[in-house]
C-alpha positions as CSV (number, residue, x, y, z in Angstrom):
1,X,125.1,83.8,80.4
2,X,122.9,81.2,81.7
3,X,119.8,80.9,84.0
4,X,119.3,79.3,87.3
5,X,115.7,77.9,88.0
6,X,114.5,77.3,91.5
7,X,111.4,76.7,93.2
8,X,109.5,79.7,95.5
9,X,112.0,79.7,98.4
10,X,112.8,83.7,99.4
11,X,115.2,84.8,101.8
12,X,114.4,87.2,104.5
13,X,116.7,89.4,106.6
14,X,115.4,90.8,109.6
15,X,116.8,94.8,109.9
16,X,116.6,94.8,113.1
17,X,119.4,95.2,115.7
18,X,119.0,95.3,119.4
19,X,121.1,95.6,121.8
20,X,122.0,92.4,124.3
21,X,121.3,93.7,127.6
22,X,117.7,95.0,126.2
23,X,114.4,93.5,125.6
24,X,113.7,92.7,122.3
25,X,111.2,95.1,120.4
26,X,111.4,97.0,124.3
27,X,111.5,100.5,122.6
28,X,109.0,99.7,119.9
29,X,106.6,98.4,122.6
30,X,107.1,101.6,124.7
31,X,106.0,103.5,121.8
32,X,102.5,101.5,121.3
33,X,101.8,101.5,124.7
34,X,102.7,105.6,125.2
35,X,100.4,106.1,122.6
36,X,97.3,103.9,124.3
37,X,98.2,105.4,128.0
38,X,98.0,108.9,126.1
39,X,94.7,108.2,124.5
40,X,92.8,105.3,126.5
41,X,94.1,106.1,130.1
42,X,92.7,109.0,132.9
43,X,96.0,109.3,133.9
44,X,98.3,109.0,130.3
45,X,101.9,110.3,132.4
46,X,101.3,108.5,135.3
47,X,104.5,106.5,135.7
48,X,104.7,102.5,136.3
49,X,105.5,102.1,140.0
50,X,105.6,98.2,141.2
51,X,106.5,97.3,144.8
52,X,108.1,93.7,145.3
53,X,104.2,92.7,145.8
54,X,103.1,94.3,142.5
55,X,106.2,92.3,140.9
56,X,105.4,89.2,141.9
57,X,101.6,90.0,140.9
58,X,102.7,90.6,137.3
59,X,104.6,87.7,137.0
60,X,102.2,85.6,137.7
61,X,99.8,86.9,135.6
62,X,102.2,86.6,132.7
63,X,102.2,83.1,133.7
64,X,98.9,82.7,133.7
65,X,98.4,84.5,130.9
66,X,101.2,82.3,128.4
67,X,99.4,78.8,129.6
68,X,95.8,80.3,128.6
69,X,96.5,82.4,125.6
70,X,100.0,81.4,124.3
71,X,100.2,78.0,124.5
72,X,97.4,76.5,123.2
73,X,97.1,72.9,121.6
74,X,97.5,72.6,117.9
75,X,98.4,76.4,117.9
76,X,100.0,77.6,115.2
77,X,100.6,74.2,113.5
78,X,101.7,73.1,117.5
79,X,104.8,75.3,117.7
80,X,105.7,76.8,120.5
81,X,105.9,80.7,120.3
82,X,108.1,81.8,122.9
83,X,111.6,81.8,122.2
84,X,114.6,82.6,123.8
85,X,115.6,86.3,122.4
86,X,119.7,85.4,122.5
87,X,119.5,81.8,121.6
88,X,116.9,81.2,119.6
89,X,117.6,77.4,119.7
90,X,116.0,77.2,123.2
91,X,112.1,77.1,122.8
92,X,110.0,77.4,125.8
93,X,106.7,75.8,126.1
94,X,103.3,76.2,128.9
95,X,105.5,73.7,130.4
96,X,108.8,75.6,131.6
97,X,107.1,79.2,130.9
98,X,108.4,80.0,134.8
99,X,112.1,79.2,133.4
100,X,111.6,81.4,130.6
101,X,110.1,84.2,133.6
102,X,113.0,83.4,135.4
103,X,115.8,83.6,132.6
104,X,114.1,86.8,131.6
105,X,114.5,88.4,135.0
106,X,117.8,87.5,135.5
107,X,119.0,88.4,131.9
108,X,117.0,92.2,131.9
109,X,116.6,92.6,135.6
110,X,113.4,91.6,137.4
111,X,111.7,95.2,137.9
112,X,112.8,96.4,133.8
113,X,111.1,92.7,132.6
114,X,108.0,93.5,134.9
115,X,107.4,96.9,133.8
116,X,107.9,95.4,130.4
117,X,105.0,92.8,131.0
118,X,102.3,96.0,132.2
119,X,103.0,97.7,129.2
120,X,102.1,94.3,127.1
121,X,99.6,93.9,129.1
122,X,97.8,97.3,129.0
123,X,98.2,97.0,124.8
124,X,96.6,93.3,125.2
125,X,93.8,95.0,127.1
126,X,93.1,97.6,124.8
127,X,94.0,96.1,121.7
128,X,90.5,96.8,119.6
129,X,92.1,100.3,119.1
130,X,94.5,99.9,116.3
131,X,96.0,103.4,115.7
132,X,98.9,103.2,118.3
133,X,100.4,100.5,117.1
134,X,101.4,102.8,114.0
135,X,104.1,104.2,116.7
136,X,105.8,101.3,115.5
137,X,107.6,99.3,112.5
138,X,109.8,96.6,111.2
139,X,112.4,96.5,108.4
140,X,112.7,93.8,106.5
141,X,114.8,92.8,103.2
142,X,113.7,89.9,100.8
143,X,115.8,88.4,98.1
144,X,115.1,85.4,95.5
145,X,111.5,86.3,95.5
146,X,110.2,86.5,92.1
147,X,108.8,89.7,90.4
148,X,105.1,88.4,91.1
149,X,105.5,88.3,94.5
150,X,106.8,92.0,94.5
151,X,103.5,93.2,92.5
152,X,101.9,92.2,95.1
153,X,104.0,93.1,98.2
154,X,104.3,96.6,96.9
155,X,100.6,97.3,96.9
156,X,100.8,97.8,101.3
157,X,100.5,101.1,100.4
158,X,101.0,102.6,103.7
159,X,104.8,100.9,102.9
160,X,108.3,102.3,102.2
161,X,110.1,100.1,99.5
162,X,113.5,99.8,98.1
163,X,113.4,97.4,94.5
164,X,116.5,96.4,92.7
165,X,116.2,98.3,89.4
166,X,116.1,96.6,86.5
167,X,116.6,99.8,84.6
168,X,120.8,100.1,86.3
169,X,120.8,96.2,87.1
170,X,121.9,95.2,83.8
171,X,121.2,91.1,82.4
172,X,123.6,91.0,79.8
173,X,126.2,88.7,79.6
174,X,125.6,87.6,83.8
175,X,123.9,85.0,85.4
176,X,120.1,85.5,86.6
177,X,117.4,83.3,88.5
178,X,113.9,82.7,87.9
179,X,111.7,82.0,90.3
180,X,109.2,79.4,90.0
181,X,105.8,78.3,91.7
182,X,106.2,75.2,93.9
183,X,103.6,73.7,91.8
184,X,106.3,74.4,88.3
185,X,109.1,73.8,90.0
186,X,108.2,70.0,91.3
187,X,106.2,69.1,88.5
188,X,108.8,67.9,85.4
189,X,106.4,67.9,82.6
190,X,105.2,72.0,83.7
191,X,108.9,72.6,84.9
192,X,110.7,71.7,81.1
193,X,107.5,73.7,79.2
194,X,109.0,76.8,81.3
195,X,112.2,76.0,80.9
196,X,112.3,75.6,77.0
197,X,110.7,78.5,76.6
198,X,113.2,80.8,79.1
199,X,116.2,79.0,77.8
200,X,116.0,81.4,74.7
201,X,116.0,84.5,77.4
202,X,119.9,84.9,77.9
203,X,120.3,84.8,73.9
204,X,117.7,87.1,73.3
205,X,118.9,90.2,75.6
206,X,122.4,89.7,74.4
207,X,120.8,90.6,71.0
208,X,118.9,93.4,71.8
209,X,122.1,94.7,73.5
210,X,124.6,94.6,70.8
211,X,121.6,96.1,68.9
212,X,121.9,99.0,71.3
213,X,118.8,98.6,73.1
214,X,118.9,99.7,76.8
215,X,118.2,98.1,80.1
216,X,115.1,100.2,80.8
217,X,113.7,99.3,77.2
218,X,115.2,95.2,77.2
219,X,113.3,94.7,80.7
220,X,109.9,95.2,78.7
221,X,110.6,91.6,77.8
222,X,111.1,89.9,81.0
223,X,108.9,87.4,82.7
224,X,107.6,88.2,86.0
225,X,109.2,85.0,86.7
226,X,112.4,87.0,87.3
227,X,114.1,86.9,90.5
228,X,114.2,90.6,92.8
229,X,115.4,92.1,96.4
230,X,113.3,94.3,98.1
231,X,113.6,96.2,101.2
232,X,110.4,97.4,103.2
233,X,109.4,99.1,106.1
234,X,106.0,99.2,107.7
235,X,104.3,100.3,111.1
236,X,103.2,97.5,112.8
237,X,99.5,98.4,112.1
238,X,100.5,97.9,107.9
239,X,102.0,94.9,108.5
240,X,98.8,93.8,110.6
241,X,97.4,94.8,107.4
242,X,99.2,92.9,105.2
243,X,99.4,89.4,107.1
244,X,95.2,89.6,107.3
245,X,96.0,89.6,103.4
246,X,98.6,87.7,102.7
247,X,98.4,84.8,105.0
248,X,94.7,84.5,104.3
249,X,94.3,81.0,102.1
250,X,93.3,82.4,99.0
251,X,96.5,84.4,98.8
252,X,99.4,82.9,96.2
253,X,102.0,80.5,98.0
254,X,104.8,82.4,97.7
255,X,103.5,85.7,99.1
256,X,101.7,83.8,101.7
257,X,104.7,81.8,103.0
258,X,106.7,85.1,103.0
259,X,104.3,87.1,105.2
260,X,103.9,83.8,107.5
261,X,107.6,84.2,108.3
262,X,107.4,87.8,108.9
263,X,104.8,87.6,111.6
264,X,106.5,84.3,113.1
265,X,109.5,86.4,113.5
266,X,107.4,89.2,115.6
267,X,105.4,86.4,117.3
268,X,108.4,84.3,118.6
269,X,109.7,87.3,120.1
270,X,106.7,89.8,121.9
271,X,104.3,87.2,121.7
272,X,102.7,88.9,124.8
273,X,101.8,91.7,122.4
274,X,101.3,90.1,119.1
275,X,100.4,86.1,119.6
276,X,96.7,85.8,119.9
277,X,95.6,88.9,118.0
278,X,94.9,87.0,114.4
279,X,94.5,83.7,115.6
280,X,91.7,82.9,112.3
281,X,94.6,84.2,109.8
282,X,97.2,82.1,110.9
283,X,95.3,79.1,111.7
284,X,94.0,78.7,108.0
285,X,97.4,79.3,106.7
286,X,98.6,75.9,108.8
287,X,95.6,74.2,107.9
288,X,96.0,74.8,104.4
């Protein structure tokens, strides 16, 4: 039995898939903005009907709109936030956001990427109301993240989550990880303090095994150090929620570099929807 140490570094998988010929996020975004045409608009059924005039009108208001809003200098640590939804190695800046308009149009077709863009842009326009935006969610799993980051995750209350048990998930005689603040983890002095004193973990559940103890009674002796996996769910209102929390600079590192990821994910790919809306939260976290 042994212990591997490492420093704050979860992995996230995205639980999302969608399909290739569709806009990415294009039926939770239908969902948000149904809900604001039901409750905000005179007319909440009223279909979207563009004419070749009315396409080219939304495009270039979408242009407009990602070298005023999206693009901004310094934003977001100077990233750019659009990119491309099947190769996410091409990045598109205020520079070539008419290739990205194009490449869009051609990929999804130039009247299903416009209607797209008047939803967005109704939800932009509206966006003070929170509520429909509940109409909506994410799934996301997190692994080698350390039991003090779950604490806290698992207070979004509003939340479904799925923890590795420690109860079933039994130590004895296998290999574990324990997760350490950056701050332990690259400082050698703080890093062999923890480390002597953990070394006698292993040795000590062995014991209390052969002793007959159970998983669910041994675990009362682990650090929150320990690593865990954790699947959540949230509406994209909680997870609003959460980031205003999380990424704020008085949050702990590891939780806050864990939510930061989350809401680059979202951002990178409906930024037309979600990029400006918490501008104050995320700028603090790249300050900091």
């Amino acid at each position: 039995m042994s212990i591997t140490y490492k420093d704050s570094g979860a992995d996230i998988q995205f639980l999302y898939d969608c399909p290739v010929n569709q806009i990415p996020f294009r039926d939770e975004v239908n969902r948000i903005y149904v809900g604001y045409r039901q409750c905000y608009s005179k007319d909440p059924t009223a279909p979207i009907v563009l004419s070749a005039e009315g396409e080219d009108n939304i495009l270039e208001i979408y242009k407009n709109f990602c070298k005023d809003s999206i693009f901004v200098d310094d934003q977001y640590g100077g990233k750019p936030t659009i990119f491309d939804p099947v190769d996410q190695s091409i990045k598109y800046t205020a520079a070539n956001v008419d290739v990205y308009v194009k490449s869009q149009c051609e990929r999804y077709g130039r009247k299903e990427f416009c209607v797209f863009l008047t939803e967005c842009m109704f939800i932009k326009s509206h966006l003070k109301h929170e509520s429909p935006f509940e109409h909506a969610g994410l799934t996301v799993r997190i692994t080698n993240a350390s039991r003090s980051f779950s604490h806290q995750w698992v207070r979004s209350r509003i939340a479904s989550h799925s923890q590795q048990s420690q109860r079933y998930v039994s130590e004895k005689d296998g290999n574990f990880t324990i997760v350490l603040p950056n701050k332990v983890y690259e400082n050698p002095e703080a890093k062999k303090i923890v480390t002597d004193y953990l070394d006698q973990l292993p040795e000590v559940i062995n014991k209390l095994a052969d002793a007959g103890i159970k998983n669910e009674d041994i675990r009362c002796i682990f650090p929150n150090a320990m690593s865990t996996s954790i699947v959540s769910t949230m509406n994209f209102r909680e997870w609003k929620h959460l980031f205003d929390l999380r990424i704020d600079s008085h949050a702990q590192k590891e939780i806050r570099d864990i939510s930061y990821a989350i809401w680059e994910y979202l951002n990178e790919r409906i930024p037309f929807v979600w990029a400006d809306c918490w501008d104050r939260i995320i700028k603090t976290y790249t300050s900091n």
